[in-house]
TORKE-147197 format. One record per residue (C-alpha): x, y, z; chain; residue in one letter. Coordinates in nm, 4 decimals. Example, Ala and Ser with C-alpha at 12.3 -4.5 7.8 and 13.67 -1.06 7.14 Angstrom:
TORKE-147197
1.2300;-0.4500;0.7800;A;a
1.3670;-0.1060;0.7140;A;s
end
This chain:
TORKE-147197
8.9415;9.9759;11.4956;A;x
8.6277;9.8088;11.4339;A;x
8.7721;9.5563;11.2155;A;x
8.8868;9.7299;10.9277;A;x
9.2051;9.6327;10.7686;A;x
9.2161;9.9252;10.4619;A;x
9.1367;10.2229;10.3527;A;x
8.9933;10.1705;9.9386;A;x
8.9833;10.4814;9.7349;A;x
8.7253;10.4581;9.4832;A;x
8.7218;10.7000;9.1991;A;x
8.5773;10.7230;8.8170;A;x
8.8831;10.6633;8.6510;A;x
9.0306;10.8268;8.3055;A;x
9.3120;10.7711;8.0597;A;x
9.6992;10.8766;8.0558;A;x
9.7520;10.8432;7.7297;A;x
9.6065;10.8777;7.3685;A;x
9.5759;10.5252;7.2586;A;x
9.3774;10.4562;7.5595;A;x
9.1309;10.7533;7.4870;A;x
8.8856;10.5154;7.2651;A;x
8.8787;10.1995;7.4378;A;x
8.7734;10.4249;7.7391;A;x
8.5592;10.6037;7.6032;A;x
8.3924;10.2618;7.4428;A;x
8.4077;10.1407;7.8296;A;x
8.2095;10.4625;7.9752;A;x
7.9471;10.4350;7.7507;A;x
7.8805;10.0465;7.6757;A;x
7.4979;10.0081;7.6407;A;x
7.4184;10.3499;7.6517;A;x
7.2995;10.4031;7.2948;A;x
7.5443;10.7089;7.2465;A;x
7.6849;10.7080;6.8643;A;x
8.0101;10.7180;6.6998;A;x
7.9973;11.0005;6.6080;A;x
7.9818;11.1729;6.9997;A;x
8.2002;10.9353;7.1034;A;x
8.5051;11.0020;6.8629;A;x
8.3743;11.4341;6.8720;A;x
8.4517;11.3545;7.3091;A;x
8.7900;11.1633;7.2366;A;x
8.8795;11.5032;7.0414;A;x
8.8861;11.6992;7.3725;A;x
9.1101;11.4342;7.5067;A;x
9.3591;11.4482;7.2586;A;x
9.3492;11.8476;7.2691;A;x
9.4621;11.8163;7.6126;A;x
9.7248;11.5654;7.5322;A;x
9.5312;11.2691;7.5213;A;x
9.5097;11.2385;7.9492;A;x
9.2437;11.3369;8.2054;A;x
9.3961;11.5053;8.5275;A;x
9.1622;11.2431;8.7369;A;x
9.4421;10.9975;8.8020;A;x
9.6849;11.2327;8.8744;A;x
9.5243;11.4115;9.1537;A;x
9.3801;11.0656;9.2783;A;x
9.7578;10.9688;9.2785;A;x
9.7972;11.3432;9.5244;A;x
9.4891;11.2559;9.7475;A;x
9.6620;10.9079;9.8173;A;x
9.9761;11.0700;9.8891;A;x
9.8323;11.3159;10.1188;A;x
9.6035;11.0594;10.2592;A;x
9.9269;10.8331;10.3561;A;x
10.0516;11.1213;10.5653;A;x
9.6951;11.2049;10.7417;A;x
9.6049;10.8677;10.8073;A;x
9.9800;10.7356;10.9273;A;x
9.8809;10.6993;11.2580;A;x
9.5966;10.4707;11.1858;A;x
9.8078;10.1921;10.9979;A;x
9.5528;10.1444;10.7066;A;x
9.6937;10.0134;10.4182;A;x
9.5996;10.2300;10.1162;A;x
9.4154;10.1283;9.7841;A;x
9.2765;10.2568;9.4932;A;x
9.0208;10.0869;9.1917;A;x
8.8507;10.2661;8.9453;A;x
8.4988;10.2360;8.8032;A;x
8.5913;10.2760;8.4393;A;x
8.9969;10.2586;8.3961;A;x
9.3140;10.0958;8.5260;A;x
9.3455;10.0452;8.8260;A;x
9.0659;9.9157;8.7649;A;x
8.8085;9.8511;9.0920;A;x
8.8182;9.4445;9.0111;A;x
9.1786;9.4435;8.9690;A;x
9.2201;9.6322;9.3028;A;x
8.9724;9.4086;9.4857;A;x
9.1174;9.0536;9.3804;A;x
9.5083;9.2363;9.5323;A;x
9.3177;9.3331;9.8452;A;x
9.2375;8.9850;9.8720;A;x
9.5599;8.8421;9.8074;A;x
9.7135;9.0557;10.0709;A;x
9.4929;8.9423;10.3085;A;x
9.2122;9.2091;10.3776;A;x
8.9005;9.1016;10.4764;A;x
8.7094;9.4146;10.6091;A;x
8.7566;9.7829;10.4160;A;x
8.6578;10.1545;10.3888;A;x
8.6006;10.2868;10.0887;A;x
8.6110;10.6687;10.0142;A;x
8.4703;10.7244;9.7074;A;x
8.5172;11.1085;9.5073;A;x
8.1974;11.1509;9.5308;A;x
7.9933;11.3898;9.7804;A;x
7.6067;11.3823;9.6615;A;x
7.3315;11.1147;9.6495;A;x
7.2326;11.0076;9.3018;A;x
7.2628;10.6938;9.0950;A;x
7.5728;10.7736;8.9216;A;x
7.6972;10.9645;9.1980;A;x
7.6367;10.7057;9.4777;A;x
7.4211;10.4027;9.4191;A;x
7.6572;10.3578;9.0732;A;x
7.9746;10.3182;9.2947;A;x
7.7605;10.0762;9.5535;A;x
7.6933;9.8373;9.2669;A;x
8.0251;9.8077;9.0980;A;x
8.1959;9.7856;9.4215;A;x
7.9653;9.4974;9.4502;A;x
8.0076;9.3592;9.0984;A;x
8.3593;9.3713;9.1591;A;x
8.3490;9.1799;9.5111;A;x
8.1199;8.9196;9.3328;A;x
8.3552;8.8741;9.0192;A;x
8.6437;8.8024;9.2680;A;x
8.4385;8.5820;9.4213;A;x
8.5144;8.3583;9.7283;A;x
8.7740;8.5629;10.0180;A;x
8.6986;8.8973;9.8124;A;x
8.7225;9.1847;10.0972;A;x
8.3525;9.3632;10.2709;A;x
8.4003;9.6497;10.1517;A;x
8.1976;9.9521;10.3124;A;x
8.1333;10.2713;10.1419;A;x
8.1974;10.5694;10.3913;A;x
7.8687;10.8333;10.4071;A;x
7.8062;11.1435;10.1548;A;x
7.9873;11.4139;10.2990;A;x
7.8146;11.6929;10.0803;A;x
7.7306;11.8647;10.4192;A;x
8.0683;11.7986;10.5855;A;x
8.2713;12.1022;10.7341;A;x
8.6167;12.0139;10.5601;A;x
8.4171;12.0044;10.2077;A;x
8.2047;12.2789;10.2370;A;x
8.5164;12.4685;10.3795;A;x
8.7684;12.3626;10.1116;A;x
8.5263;12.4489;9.8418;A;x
8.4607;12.8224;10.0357;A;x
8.8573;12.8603;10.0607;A;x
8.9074;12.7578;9.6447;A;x
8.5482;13.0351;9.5774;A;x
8.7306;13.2959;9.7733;A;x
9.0708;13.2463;9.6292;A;x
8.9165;13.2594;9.2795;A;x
8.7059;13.5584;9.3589;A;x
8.9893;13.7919;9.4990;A;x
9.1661;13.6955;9.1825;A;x
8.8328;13.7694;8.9287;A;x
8.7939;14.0523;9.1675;A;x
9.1772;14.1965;9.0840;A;x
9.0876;14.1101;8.7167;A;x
8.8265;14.3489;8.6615;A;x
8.9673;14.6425;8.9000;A;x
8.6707;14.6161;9.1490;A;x
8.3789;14.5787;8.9172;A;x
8.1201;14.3396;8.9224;A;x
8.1785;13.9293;8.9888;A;x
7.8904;13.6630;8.9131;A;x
7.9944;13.3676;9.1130;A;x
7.8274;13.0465;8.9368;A;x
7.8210;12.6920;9.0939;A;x
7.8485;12.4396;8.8812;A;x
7.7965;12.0439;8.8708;A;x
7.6804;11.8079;8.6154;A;x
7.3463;11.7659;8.4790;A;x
7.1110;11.4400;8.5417;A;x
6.7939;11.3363;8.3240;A;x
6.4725;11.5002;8.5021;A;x
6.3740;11.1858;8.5367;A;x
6.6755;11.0737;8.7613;A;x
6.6544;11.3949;8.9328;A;x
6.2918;11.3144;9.0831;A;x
6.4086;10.9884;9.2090;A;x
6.7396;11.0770;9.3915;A;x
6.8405;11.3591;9.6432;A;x
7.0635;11.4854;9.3888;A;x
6.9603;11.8479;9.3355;A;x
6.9089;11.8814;9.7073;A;x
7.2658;11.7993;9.8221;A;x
7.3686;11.9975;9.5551;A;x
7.2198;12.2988;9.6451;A;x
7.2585;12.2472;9.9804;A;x
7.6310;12.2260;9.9642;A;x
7.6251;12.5606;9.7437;A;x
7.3899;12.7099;10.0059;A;x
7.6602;12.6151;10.2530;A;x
7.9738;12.7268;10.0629;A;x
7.8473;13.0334;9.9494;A;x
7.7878;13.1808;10.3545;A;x
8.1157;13.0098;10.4645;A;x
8.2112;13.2270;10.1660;A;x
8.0258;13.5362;10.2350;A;x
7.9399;13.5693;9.9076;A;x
7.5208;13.6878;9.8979;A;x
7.4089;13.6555;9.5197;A;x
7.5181;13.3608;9.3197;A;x
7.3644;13.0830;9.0941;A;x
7.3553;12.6802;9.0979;A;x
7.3860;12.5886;8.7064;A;x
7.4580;12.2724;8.5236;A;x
7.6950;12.1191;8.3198;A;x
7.8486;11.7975;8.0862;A;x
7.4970;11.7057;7.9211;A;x
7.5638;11.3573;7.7344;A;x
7.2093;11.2057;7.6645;A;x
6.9439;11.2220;7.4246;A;x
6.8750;11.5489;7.2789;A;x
6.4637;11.4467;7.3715;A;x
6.4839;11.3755;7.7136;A;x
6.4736;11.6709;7.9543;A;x
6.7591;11.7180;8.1824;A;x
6.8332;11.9868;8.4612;A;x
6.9050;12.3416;8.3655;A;x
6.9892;12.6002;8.3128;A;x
7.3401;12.5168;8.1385;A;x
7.6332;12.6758;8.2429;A;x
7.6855;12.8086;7.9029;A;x
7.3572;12.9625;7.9273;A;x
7.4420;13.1190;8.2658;A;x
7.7608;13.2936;8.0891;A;x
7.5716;13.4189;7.8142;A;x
7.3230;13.6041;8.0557;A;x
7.5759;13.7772;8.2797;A;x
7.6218;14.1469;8.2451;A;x
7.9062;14.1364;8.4989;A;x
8.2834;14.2306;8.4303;A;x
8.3918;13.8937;8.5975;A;x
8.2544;13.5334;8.6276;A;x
8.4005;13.2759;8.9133;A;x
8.2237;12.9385;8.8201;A;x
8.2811;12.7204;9.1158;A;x
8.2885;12.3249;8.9955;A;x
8.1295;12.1936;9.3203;A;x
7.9801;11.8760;9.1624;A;x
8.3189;11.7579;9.1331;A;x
8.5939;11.6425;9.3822;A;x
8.8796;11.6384;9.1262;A;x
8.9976;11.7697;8.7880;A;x
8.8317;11.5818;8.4843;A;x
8.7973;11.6433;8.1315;A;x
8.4186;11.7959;8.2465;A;x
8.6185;12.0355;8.4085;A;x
8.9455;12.1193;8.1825;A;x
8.7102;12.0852;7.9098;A;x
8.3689;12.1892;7.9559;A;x
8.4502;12.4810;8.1885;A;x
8.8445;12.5860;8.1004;A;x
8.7790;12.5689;7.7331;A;x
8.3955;12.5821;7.6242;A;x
8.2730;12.8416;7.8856;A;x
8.6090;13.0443;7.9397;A;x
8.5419;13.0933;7.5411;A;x
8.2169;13.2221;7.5908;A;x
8.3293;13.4881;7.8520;A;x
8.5870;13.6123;7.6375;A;x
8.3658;13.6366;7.3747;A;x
8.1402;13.8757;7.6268;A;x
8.4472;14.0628;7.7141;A;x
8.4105;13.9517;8.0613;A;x
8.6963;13.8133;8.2903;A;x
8.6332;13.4484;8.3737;A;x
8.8047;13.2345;8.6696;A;x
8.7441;12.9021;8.7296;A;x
8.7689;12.7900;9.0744;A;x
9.0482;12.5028;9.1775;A;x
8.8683;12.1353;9.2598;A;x
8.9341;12.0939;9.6235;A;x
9.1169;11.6953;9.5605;A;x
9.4298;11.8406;9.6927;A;x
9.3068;12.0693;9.9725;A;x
9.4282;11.9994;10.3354;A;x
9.0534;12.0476;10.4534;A;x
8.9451;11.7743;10.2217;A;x
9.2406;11.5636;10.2918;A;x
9.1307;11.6331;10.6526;A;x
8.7858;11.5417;10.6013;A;x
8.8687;11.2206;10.4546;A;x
9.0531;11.1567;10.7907;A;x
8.7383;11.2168;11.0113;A;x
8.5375;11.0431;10.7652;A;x
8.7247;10.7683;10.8477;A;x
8.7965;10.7850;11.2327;A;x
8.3947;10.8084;11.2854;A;x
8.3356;10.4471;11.1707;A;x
8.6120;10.3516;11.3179;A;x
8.4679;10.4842;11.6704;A;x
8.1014;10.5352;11.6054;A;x
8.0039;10.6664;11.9548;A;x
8.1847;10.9868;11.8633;A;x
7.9718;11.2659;11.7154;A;x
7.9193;11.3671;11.3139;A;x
8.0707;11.6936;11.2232;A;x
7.7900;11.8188;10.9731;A;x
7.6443;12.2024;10.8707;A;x
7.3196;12.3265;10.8107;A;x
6.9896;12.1434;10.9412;A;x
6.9758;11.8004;10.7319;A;x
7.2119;11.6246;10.9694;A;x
7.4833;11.3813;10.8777;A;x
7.3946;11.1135;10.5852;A;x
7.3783;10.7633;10.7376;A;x
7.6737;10.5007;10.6853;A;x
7.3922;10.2738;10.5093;A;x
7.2142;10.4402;10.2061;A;x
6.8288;10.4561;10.2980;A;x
6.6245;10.1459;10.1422;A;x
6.5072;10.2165;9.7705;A;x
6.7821;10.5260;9.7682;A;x
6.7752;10.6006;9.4414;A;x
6.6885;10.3088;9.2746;A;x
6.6257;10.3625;8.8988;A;x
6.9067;10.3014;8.7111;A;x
6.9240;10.5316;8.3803;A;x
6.8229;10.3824;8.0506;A;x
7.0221;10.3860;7.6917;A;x
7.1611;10.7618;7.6376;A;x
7.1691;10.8660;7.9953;A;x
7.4288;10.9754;8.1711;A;x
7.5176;11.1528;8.5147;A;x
7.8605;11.2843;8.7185;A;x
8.1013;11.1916;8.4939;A;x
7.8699;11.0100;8.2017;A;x
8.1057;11.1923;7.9201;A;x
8.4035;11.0634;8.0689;A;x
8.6462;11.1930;8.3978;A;x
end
C-alpha cells in the first residue's frame, strides 16, 4: 500500500456551541486586521443558528461513510482541523502516539488557491513541525475539482434542486447560479482559483444538462478598498427576472455558516423580496459519489500505475502542487474559502 498507515481528514473547522463562537472567531481572523465590530456582527449569525456551524457535523458523516468505503483498505481514520477542535496539531501529535508514520490526507477542499490549498499545505506542516520529532509525513491527496464523483455529485444535488425550483414555479423560468467564495483580485491573479472554479461549473452544468447559468461569488470579508472577484451573489439575485433561482454552492464541500448564512438567509431574503422562488442546492459532503471519490482518490496513490479518472481537457492535478503554486500569502484584511468562518 505504498507505505501509508492512515487516512487524515483535514477540514476548516467551526464551533458546536455558543461560548465557543468568539474565541473562534478571534482564532480565524488573528492578524488579519478585521475589527470588533465585524467580528462580534459574524458571531451574530452564529448564534441565530444556535450558536453551531453544520461543518463538524457533516465532517463527523463523511468519516462515517468513509469507514464503510474504505473498510477493505484497513486505514485507520483521522480528522484535525485548521481553526477548531479537533484541532490539526492535536490530531497529529495522536497519530504519532499510535504509531503512524506515513499518511493521506483528504482535505474538503477541491480548487487551487492559497486558502483553498497552499493554506492547508502549510498548517499541515506547522502542525507536523510543532509536534516535532516522530510527527507522521503526511501527504495531501490532489485537487479533485475535475474529478468524475465531484463533478457528478454536484450535477445530481443541481438537478435535484432544479426539479424542485422547477415544481415551485409551475414550469416557469429557473436561473441556476453557481456559487463559491470570493478572493482579493490580487490573490486571484496569482492562483488557479477562478479557473478550477469555472471549470468545475463548466463541467457540472453539461453533466447537468442545464445550457444558461452563471458563476457568481460569495462571503466577502476584507477591506472594503481592495478589489475582490464579482459579481456578488446578491447582485446576481437582484438581476434575475426569472420565477425561480437554484444557486448551486460549488465552492464548498460541506455545510458552513457561508452557506446556512450567506445563501439560506441573506440571498433566500432577497428572492423573496423579488417574488421569485429560491432553492439552494444540497453540499455534496454526504453524497455516495463524493464518498466514492474520496475512495479512488485514495486507491490511486496507493497504486500509482493505475490511471486518473478526470473530465474535460486539463487532465488530473498532480499529487505534488507545482513549484511557486500560489505563493502569496494574503495580507491584513484578506480572506478566502472560508475567511468569515466555516
Amino acid at each position: 500500500m505504498a507505505g501509508y498507515e492512515a487516512l487524515l481528514l483535514v477540514s476548516f473547522g467551526g464551533p458546536e456551541r455558543a461560548e465557543d463562537v468568539m474565541p473562534f472567531l478571534r482564532r480565524v481572523t488573528a492578524g488579519r486586521g478585521i475589527p470588533e465590530a465585524r467580528i462580534e456582527a459574524v458571531a451574530e449569525h452564529y448564534y441565530a443558528a444556535g450558536g453551531a456551524s453544520p461543518v463538524n457535523a457533516r465532517c463527523r458523516e463523511l468519516l462515517d461513510a468513509l469507514g464503510t468505503e474504505l473498510a477493505d483498505l484497513s486505514l485507520p481514520l483521522y480528522w484535525g482541523n485548521r481553526n477548531w477542535h479537533p484541532l490539526l496539531e492535536d490530531t497529529v501529535a495522536r497519530m504519532r502516539d499510535d504509531g503512524v508514520r506515513r499518511a493521506l490526507a483528504f482535505v474538503t477542499s477541491a480548487y487551487g488557491g492559497y486558502s483553498s490549498c497552499r493554506q492547508y499545505l502549510d498548517d499541515i506542516a506547522a502542525a507536523r513541525a510543532r509536534v516535532g520529532p516522530g510527527a507522521p509525513e503526511i501527504h495531501k491527496l490532489r485537487l479533485y475539482y475535475n474529478h468524475p464523483g465531484w463533478v457528478g455529485a454536484w450535477a445530481e444535488s443541481l438537478s435535484g434542486a432544479r426539479q424542485e425550483c422547477q415544481a415551485g414555479v409551475g414550469g416557469g423560468d429557473v436561473d441556476v447560479v453557481f456559487s463559491a467564495h470570493s478572493i482579493p483580485v490580487s490573490m486571484a491573479e496569482t492562483s488557479p482559483y477562478v479557473e478550477h472554479v469555472s471549470a468545475a461549473a463548466h463541467l457540472v452544468a453539461d453533466m447537468a444538462g442545464v445550457s444558461a447559468w452563471r458563476l457568481v461569488w460569495q462571503s466577502r470579508s476584507g477591506r472594503p478598498s481592495a478589489p475582490w472577484l464579482g459579481p456578488d451573489v446578491g447582485e446576481a439575485i437582484q438581476a434575475s427576472a426569472a420565477a425561480g433561482i437554484v444557486v448551486v454552492p460549488i465552492g464548498f464541500v460541506c455545510e458552513n455558516m457561508e452557506i446556512v448564512h450567506d445563501l439560506d438567509v441573506e440571498v433566500a431574503a432577497l428572492a423573496a423580496e423579488k417574488g421569485a422562488h429560491f432553492v439552494r442546492a444540497p453540499a455534496v459532503s454526504a453524497s455516495p459519489a463524493f464518498v466514492k471519490m474520496v475512495g479512488q482518490l485514495v486507491q490511486e496513490r496507493l497504486h500509482p500505475a493505475e490511471e486518473r479518472a478526470v473530465l474535460g481537457t486539463a487532465g488530473a492535478w498532480p499529487d505534488i502542487c507545482p513549484a511557486g503554486h500560489c505563493p502569496v500569502a494574503p495580507g491584513p484584511g484578506a480572506g478566502g474559502p472560508g475567511g468569515r468562518g466555516a
